[in-house]
C-alpha positions in Angstrom: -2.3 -72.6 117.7 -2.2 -72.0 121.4 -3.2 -68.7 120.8 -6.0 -69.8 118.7 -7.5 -72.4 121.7 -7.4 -69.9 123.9 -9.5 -67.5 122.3 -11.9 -70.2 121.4 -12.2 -71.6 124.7 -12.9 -67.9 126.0 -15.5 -67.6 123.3 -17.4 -70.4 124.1 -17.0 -69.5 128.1 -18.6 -66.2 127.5 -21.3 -67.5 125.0 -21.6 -70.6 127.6 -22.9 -73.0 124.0 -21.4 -76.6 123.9 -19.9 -76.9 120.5 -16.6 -79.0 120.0 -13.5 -77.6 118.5 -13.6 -80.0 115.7 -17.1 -78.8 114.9 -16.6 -75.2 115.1 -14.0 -75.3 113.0 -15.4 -77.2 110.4 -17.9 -75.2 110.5 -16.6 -72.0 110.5 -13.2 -72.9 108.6 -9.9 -72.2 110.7 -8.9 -68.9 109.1 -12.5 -67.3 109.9 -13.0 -69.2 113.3 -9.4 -67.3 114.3 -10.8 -63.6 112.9 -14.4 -64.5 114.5 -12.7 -66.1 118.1 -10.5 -62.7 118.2 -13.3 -60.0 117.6 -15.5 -61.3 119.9 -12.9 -61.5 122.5 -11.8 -58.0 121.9 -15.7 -57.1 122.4 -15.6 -59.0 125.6 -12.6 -57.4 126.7 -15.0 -53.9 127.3 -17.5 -55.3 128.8 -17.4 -54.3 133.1 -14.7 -55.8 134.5 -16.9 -57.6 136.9 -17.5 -60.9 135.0 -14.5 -61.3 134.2 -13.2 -61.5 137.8 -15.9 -64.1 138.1 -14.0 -66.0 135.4 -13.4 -69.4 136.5 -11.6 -73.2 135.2 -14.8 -75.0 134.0 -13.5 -78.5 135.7 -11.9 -77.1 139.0 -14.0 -73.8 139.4 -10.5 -72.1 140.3 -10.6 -68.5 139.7 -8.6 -68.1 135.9 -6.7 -65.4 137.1 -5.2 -67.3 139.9 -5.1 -70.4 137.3 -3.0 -68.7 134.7 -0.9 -66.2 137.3 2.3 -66.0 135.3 6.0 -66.5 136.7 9.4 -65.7 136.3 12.1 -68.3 135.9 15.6 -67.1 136.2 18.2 -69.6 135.6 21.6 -70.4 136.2 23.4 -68.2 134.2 21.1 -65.5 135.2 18.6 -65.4 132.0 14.9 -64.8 132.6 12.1 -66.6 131.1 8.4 -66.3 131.5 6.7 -69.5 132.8 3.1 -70.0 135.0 2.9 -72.0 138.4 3.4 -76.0 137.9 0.3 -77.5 139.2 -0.9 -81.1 139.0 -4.6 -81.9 137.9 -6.7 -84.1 140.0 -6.4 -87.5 139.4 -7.3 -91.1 140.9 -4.2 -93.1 141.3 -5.7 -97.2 142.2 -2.7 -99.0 143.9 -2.6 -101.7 141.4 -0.4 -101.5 138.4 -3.3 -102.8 136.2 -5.8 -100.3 136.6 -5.4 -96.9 135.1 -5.0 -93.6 136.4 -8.1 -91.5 136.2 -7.4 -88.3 135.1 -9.7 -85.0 135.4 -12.8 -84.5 132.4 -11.2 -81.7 130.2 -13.6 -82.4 127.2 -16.8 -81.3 126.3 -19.5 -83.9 126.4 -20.0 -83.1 122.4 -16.1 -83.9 122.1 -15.0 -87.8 121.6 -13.9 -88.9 125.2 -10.5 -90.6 125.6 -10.1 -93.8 126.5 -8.2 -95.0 130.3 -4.4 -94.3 130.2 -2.3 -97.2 129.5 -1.8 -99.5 132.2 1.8 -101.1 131.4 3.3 -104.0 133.8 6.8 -102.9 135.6 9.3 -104.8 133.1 10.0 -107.1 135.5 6.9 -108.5 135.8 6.2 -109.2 132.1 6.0 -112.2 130.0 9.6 -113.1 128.9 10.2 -114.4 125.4 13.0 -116.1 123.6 13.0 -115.8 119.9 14.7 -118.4 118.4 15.6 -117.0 114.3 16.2 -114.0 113.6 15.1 -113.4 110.1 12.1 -111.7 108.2 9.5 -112.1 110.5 11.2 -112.2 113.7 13.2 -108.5 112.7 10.5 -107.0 110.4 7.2 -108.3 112.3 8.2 -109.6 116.1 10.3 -107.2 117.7 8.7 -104.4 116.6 5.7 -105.3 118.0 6.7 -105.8 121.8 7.7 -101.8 121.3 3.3 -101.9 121.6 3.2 -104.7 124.2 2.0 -104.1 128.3 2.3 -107.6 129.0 5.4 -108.9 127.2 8.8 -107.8 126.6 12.1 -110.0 124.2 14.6 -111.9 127.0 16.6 -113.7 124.9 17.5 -114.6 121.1 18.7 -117.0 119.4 20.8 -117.0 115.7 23.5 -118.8 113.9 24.5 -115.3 113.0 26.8 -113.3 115.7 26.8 -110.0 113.7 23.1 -110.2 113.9 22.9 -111.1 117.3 24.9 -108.7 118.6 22.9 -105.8 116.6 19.7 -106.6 117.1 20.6 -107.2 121.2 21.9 -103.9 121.5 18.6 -102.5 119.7 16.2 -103.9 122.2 17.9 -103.7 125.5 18.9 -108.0 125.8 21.3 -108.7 127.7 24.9 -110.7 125.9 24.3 -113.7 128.1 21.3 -113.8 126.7 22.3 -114.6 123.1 22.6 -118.1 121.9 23.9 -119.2 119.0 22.0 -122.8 117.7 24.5 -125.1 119.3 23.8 -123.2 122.4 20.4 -123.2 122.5 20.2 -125.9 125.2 21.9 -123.3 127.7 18.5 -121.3 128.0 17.2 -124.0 130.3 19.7 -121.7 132.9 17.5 -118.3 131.5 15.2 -117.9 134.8 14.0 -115.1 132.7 12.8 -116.9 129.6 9.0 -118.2 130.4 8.1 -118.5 127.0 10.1 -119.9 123.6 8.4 -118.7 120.4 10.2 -120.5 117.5 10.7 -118.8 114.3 12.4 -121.2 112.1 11.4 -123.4 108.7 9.2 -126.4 109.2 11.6 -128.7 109.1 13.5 -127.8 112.2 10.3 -127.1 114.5 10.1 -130.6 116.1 13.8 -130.7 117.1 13.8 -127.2 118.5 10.7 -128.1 120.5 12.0 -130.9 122.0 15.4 -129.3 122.8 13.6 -126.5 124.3 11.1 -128.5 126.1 13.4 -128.6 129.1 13.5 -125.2 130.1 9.9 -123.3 128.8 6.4 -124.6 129.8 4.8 -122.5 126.9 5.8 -122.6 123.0 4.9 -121.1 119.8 5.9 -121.7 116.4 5.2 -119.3 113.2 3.1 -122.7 111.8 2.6 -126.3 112.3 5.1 -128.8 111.7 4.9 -130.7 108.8 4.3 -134.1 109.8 3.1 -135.8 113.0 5.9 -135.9 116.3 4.7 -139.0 119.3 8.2 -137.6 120.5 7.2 -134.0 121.0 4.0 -134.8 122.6 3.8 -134.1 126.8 
């Protein structure tokens, strides 16, 4: 495949058209587009060697033969491998952590442009959650999603099931002390980590689990309402 992008990109250099991959090969079909991409290099290759020292990177304007100039890597036990210069593409970098990294255009304007790079806050600066229940949603639904979060990340759980616990801490990176069992729940009020309690239990135990946790989190969410109306769970 590398092979194959580089004899396009050489084609479409030499015939200077803008045409994407995606539509030359469609177009064309792969198996032709690799028999057409290679004849017409070869029948580029004997043209005067003059353009082709003119050859350059069509975002830096660096000449290709410097671009490519192969290497030599010997390593420790003495073994020899081909390899090429390391050498970093332009790019932006903003100071703050929100704002992405601009990298360098490398597609054509007929190609679909990628969106900024991720912007990701330093794990200690995230959200911090405590997930009180560990069952269907919280292990099938929950977790797996902060794997996609920039903003959020698991601190703590809660379970009447040690086994569990213990598991599912070990899976995403929290901390023993930072597993409660339900009679212990009242011990993350001493969690400086835990900014957020997001209770995942039956109806019928939201109120009381609010209330407990009340103390310690100034944010709270539950998988649904509670059932009936709680004066003693209001602010």
């Amino acid at each position: 495949m590398s092979l194959t992008n580089s004899l396009l990109n050489t084609v479409l250099r030499q015939a200077g058209q803008e045409v994407s991959r995606k539509e030359f090969l469609t177009m064309a079909g792969r198996g032709l587009a690799v028999g057409v991409a290679a004849s017409t290099f070869a029948s580029c290759q004997d043209k005067a060697g003059g353009e082709a020292a003119k050859a350059t990177t069509p975002t830096t304007g660096t000449p290709a033969s410097e671009a490519t100039a192969a290497t030599v890597y010997t390593g420790p036990g003495g073994q020899q491998v081909p390899s090429s210069e390391a050498v970093s593409p332009p790019a932006k970098v903003p100071a703050g952590v929100e704002k992405p990294i601009e990298l360098e255009a490398w597609k054509s304007d007929v190609d679909p442009q990628s969106g900024p790079t991720p912007t990701p806050l330093p794990p200690d600066q995230r959200v911090g959650y405590a997930l009180v229940g560990l069952g269907h949603l919280t292990l099938e639904e929950l977790l797996p999603a902060f794997g996609e979060c920039k903003k959020s990340r698991p601190i703590a759980l809660v379970s009447g099931s040690p086994e569990k616990l213990q598991k599912v801490a070990k899976q995403y990176g929290i901390k023993p002390e930072s597993c409660y069992s339900y009679a212990d729940y009242d011990k993350l009020k001493d969690n400086a980590e835990v900014q957020v309690i997001y209770i995942v239990l039956p109806n019928s135990m939201h109120a009381e689990y609010t209330i407990r946790g009340r103390r310690r989190a100034s944010t709270f969410s539950a998988k649904s309402p509670w059932p009936t109306p709680q004066p003693s769970a209001r602010p």
